[in-house]
N, C-alpha and C positions, 0 to 999 in steps of 0.2 A: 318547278316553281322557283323566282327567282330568290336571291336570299338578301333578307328585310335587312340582315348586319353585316354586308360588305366595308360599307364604307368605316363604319366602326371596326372590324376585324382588321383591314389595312392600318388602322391608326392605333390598334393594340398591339401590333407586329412592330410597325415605329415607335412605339413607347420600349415594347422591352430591347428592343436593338439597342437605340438610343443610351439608354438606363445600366445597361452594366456593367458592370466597374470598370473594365479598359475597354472600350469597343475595340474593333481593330476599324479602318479605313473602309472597308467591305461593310459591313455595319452600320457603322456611320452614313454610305452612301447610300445602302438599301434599306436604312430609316428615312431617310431625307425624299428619294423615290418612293415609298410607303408612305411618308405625309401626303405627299403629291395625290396620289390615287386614291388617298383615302374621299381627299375633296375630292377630286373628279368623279368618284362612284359617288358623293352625297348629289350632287350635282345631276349627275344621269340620273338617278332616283327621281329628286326631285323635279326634274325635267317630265318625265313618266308618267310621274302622279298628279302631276298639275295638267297637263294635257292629255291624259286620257282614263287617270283615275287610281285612288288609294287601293281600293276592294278590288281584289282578284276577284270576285264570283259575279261583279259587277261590272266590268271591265274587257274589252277584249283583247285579250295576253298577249296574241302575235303582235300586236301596236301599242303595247307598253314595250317589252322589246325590241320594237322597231326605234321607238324614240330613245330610249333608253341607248341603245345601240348606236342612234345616231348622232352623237356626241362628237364633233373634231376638234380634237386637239389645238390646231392653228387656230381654228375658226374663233374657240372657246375665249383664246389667249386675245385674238383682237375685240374679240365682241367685250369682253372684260375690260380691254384698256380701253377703251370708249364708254362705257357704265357711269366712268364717275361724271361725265359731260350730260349725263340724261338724269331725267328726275325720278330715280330708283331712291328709297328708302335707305337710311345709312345701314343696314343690316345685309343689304344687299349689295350696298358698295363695298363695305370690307370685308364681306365675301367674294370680291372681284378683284381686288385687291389683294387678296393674297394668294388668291388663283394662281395670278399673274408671276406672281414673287416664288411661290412654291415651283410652278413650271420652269422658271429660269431655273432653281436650286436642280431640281428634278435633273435638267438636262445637264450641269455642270457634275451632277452625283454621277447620272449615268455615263457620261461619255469626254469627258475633262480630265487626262491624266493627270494634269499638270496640279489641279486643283487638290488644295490640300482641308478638309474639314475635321475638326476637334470635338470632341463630346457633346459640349456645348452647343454646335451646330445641329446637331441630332434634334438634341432636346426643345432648343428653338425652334426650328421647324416641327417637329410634332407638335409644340403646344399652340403656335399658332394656327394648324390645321386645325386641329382641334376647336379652337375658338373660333375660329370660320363657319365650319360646318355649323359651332352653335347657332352664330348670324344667321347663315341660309336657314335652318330649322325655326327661328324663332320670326323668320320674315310674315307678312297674312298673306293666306292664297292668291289673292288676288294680284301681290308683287310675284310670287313664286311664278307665277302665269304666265306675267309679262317678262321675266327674265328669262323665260326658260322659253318664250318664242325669239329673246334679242339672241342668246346665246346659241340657239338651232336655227336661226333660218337665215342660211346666207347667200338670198339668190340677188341679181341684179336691182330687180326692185326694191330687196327688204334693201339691200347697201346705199340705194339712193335714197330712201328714206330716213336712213339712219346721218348718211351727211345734213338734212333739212334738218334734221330731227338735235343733233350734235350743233349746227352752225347757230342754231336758234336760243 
């Protein structure tokens, strides 16, 4: 069974990283990476649950994992900086919104020698994870639905629709 506190457990991991009295750099980066994921696992969650359903006993498991799983990375990052052009609920803009910002940190934690983060950076990203996922979580089904089809379907058609859909 999958487990209901992923994305909560990443973002407890980011909090005590963050939190300690000297992080070292290591720390810091793999708080800043653990905000990141904490949203992306709230995200696949909610992607899951909205299109195929909350209740396991209700549900068919191998396609809640499948969507849940089918989650891309790039895909997520574009389909988010396009969000705030469509008429999604503010709850669900600043959940895309920070998507967006957490994934830059994300990459500049994981693989940016050069880049140098402070305590403070930790802890800022965690709390805005944090506040995100509240937005996603506090969204009504109904937008969870429709973002969690913008943010997974990225074929020819859905992209031509989404230029109509952004130009308009």
């Amino acid at each position: 069974m999958p487990d209901a506190k992923l994305a909560d457990g990443h973002l407890a991991v980011a909090k005590r990283l963050a939190t300690t009295k000297r992080p070292t750099q290591s720390e810091i980066r793999r708080s800043i990476s653990s905000s990141y994921y904490a949203v992306f696992h709230a995200l696949a969650r909610t992607c899951a649950n909205s299109l195929v359903g909350k209740t396991p006993s209700k549900r068919p498991n191998k396609a809640w994992v499948e969507v849940y799983r089918g989650l891309n990375h790039g895909v997520c990052q574009k389909a988010c900086e396009q969000a705030s052009k469509v008429n999604f609920p503010d709850c669900i803009k600043e959940f895309a919104d920070a998507f967006q910002q957490l994934q830059e940190h994300r990459h500049k934690a994981d693989y940016d020698p050069n880049t140098r983060f402070g305590k403070v950076d930790g802890e800022t990203w965690c709390e805005i994870a944090r506040l995100s996922i509240a937005s996603l979580r506090s969204a009504k089904s109904i937008d969870k639905r429709a973002f969690a089809a913008w943010v997974l379907i990225s074929s020819q058609g859905a992209r031509n629709a989404r230029k109509a859909i952004v130009a308009n």
